[in-house]
N, C-alpha and C positions, 0 to 999 in steps of 0.2 A: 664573692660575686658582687659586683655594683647592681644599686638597683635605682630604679626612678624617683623621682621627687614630684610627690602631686601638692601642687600650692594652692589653696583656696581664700581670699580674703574676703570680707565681707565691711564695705563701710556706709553709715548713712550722707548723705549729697544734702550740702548745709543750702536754708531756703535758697535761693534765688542762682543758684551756683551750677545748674544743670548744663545751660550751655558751655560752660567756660568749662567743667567736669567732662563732657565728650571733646572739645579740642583738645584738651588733656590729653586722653585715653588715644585719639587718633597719632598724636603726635609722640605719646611713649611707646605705642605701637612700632611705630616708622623706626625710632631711633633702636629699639631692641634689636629687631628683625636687622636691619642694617648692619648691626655688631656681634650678635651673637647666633651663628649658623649653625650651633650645636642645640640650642633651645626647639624642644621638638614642638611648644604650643605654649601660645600667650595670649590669652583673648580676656576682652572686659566684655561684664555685661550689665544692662540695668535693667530693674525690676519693674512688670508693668506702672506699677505707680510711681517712677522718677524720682524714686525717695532712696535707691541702696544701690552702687555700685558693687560686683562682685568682679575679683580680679580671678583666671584661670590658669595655670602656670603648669607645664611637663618639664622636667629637667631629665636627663637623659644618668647623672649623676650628681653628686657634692659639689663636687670641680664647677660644674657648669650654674646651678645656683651662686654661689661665691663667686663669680663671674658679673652676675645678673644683680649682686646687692652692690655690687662697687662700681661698676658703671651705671649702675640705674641711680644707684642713693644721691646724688645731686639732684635729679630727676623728680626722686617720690616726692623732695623737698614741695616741688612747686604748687603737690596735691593738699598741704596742711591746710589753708586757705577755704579748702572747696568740700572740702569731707572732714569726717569724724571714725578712725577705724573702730569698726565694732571687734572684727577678730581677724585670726589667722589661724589657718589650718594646716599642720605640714602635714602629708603621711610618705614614708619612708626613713631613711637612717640619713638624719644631714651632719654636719661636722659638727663640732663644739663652734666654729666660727660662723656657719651660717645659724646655727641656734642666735647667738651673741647679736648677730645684722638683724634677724628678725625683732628678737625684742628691740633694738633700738629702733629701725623704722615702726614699730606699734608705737611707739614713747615717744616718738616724733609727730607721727599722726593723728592725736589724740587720745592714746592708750589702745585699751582692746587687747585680750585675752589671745596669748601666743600656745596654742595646742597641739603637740610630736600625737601622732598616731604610728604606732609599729605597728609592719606588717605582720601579717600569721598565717594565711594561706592564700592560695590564688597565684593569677599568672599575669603579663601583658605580653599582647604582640604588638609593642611597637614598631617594629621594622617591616618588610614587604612582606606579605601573603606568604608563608611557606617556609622563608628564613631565606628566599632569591635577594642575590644584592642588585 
């Protein structure tokens, strides 16, 4: 059975770097959404205090993360500048190849601790109400 991939990062927003941190984010936005129509959710957000960017990521399977580090990783490139990653969160079962992309974009953005969560119970309904297509 495939299952989803929940991506959580968390980095801090180096002094003075806020605005140029949300063009950023609006602009990796555009470019995801644009390429990858299997990506069920990609949202950034920052913390009342404008000091931590959090990245939010659904992937619907493997396939579609591995999608999302090879067209994106030119991309994250342009965030080293602006942040410092604190972490990364997967939960789900990623490839040996998306494990490998994760540690390297952490290594690229300042480090920060790359941590697999396995599932062990529970469900999602991401599709429509009922399982109607």
């Amino acid at each position: 059975m495939t299952e989803p991939l929940y991506y959580v990062d968390r980095s801090d927003i180096l002094e003075g770097r806020l605005a140029e941190v949300r063009a950023g984010m609006r602009d990796l936005a555009e470019f995801v959404e644009a390429r990858e129509p299997r990506l069920i959710a990609y949202n950034f957000y920052i913390d009342e205090s404008d000091s931590t960017m959090t990245t939010l990521a659904v992937h619907p399977d493997t396939a579609s993360m591995e999608l999302h580090m090879e067209l994106g990783g030119p991309r994250f490139r342009a965030f080293g500048p602006l942040i410092r990653m604190r972490s990364i969160d997967l939960y789900g079962r990623p490839s040996p190849a998306v494990v490998a992309q994760l540690r390297a974009k952490a290594g690229m953005l300042g480090g920060g601790a790359v941590t697999l969560h396995a599932l062990q119970a529970g469900f999602s309904r991401l599709g429509p109400p009922g399982g109607a297509p």
